[in-house]
C-alpha positions, 0 to 999 in steps of 0.5 A: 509509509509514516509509520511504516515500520510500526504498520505492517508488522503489527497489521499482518496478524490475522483476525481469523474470528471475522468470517465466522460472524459474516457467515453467521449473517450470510446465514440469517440473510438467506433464511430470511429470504426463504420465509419472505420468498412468498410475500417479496418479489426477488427485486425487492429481495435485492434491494433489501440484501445487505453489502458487506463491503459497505457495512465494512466502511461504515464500521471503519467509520462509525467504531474506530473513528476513522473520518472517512473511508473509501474502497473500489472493488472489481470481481471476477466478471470485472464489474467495478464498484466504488463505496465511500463512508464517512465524511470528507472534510469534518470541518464542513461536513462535505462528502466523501469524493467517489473514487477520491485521490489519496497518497497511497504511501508505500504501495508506491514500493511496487512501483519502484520495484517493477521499474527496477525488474524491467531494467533488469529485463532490460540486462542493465541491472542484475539482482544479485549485483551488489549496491556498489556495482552502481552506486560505489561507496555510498551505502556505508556504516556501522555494519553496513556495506554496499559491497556486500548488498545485493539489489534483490535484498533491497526489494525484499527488504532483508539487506539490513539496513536501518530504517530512516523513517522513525528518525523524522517526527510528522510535524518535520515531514510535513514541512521539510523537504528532503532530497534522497540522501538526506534520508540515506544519512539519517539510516546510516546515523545507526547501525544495520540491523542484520548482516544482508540476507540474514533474515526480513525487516520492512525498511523504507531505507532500502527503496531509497537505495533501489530508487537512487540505482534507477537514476544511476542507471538509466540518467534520468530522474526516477518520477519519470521512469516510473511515470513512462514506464508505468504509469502512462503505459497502462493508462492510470489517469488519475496517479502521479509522483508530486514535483518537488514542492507540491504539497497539494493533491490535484483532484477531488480528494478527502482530506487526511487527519493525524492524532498527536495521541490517542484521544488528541484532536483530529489534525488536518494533514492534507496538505504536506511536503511528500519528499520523505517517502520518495521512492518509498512512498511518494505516490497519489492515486486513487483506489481504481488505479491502484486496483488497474495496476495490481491487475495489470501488473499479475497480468504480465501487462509489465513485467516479463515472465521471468521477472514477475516470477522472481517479484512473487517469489516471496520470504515468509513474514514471521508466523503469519501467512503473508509472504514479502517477494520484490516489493509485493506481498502475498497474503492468505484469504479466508475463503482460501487461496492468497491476494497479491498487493502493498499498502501504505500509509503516509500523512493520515491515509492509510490504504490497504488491498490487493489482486487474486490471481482470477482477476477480483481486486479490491482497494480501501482507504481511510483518512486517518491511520488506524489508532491501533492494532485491532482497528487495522485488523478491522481494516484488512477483513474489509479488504478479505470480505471484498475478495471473497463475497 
């Protein structure tokens, strides 16, 4: 969530280039194989096969200087698989954590998102209700009015409403706490970027607004909502939204690192106040779980028909190939068709991945936010190589 507004546009491009190369070692792989067929027994041939998911971590690593790098990937016949690279503490050399916890920042959005469409399952909210219908008089500014937001606008980010994330620097969020509307008075400090509808923004603003209605609505604090009617209802064990104050992560985790500038030392970050991000990127889970519910999640596990169909209904993101629907993005894969997921990053980690519609899910993370646009690119091809091996 951190660099939010920064990430996802610059991270969408696609590096098309990327496949071609694992081709090409796909290729000598297997010529490889023909000409030793006689002389190896097949055991041996598998072991000596290459994994490109692993080979992916290790470049993350060892070429863009990322400390640490982890991935759960599930295929089709749903067999799991955990890799980690790196090292999880480059004070003390420790190792990574299998499956290690990380704040997933703004895949947290879909969380919110799917509490939201359940109560509008529920017919206690209705997307094309308007922001003031629950909460009156709140969202006001220079260009910005509640009266003429609608709540789908808000999961899809075209409400136009300003992003509060680039006014608070990393050193203020890792220490401050911030209640909701704090947030929502540093947005409205600046004019609206839009008129509502008129185009798309990735705006954190907008799921603080959507995690504010679920409180109006239902009376009850959102961490709640989201943890009985997501998180315990499909058994994510390992996922929680911290309690106010809790600057720690529960279980083995790598830690996470920031650079002041390109070059500067690495900076432990672990340990922060999350209360920026809140509805927009507050969550800690881990690969396995973030893969469980992206899976249960396309699998109708909890949302109804109608709802999951207007969550993957999307709007196009510029000129490249990825959609935005209610807090869901569908991006292209190079071996064809798309994957539906959300990444984020806050306080050093950076994840990224996704679910195909036949069931394979694949999640990384790395420990400290990619320094530029091509190392993220680098990123998401791990994440494409996983889809499609």
């Amino acid at each position: 969530m951190s660099t939010q507004t920064r990430q996802w546009p610059r991270s969408l491009a696609r590096q098309r280039c990327g496949r071609r190369g694992a081709a090409a070692t796909a290729a000598a792989v297997a010529v490889a194989a023909l000409t030793m067929g006689a002389l190896a027994p097949p055991a041996a041939l598998a072991a000596t096969k290459p994994d490109t998911v692993q080979q992916g971590l290790d470049a993350l690593v060892r070429a863009d200087g990322l400390p640490a790098a982890l991935a759960s990937v599930k295929d089709r016949g749903g067999r799991t698989r955990t890799y980690t690279a790196g090292v999880g503490d480059v004070a003390t050399g420790a190792k990574v954590p299998q499956d290690g916890q990380v704040r997933i920042g703004s895949t947290t959005k879909t969380f919110t998102a799917v509490v939201v469409l359940q109560l509008v399952g529920e017919g206690r909210i209705d997307l094309d209700a308007t922001v003031d219908t629950y909460l009156p008089g709140l969202v006001r500014g220079e260009g910005i009015d509640g009266r003429h937001i609608k709540v789908r606008e808000l999961l899809q980010h075209t409400s136009g409403l300003p992003d509060y994330e680039a006014r608070i620097d990393d050193d203020t969020i890792r220490r401050r706490y911030f209640e909701p509307r704090d947030l929502l008075d540093l947005a409205f400090e600046h004019k609206a970027d839009f008129a509502p509808g008129e185009k798309w923004a990735y705006s954190n603003t907008n799921y603080i607004v959507a995690g504010l209605i679920v409180q109006k609505v239902t009376g009850r604090p959102l961490a709640e909502e989201m943890d009985e009617r997501v998180i315990k209802r499909i058994g994510l064990r390992h996922t929680y939204f911290p309690a106010v104050g809790d600057r720690t992560i529960r279980e083995p985790h790598p830690k996470s690192y920031s650079r002041e500038s390109a070059g500067a030392p690495l900076r432990d970050f672990t340990e922060m106040d999350p209360s920026a991000a809140w509805a927009a990127g507050q969550l800690i889970s881990t690969n396995s779980d973030v893969n469980r519910f992206f899976t249960a999640l396309l699998g109708g596990r909890l949302l109804p028909a109608a709802q999951l169909a207007q969550m993957r209904t999307t709007v196009p993101i510029g000129d490249t190939g990825a959609g935005y629907g209610l807090g869901i993005m569908s991006r292209p894969l190079s071996c064809g068709g798309v994957y539906w997921g959300h990444g984020g990053d806050l306080a050093g980690y950076e994840t990224r991945g996704g679910v195909t519609d036949d069931g394979r899910a694949a999640n990384i993370a790395v420990t400290s936010i990619p320094a530029d646009v091509e190392a993220t690119r680098r990123l998401e091809d791990v994440v494409d190589t996983a889809l499609c091996r």
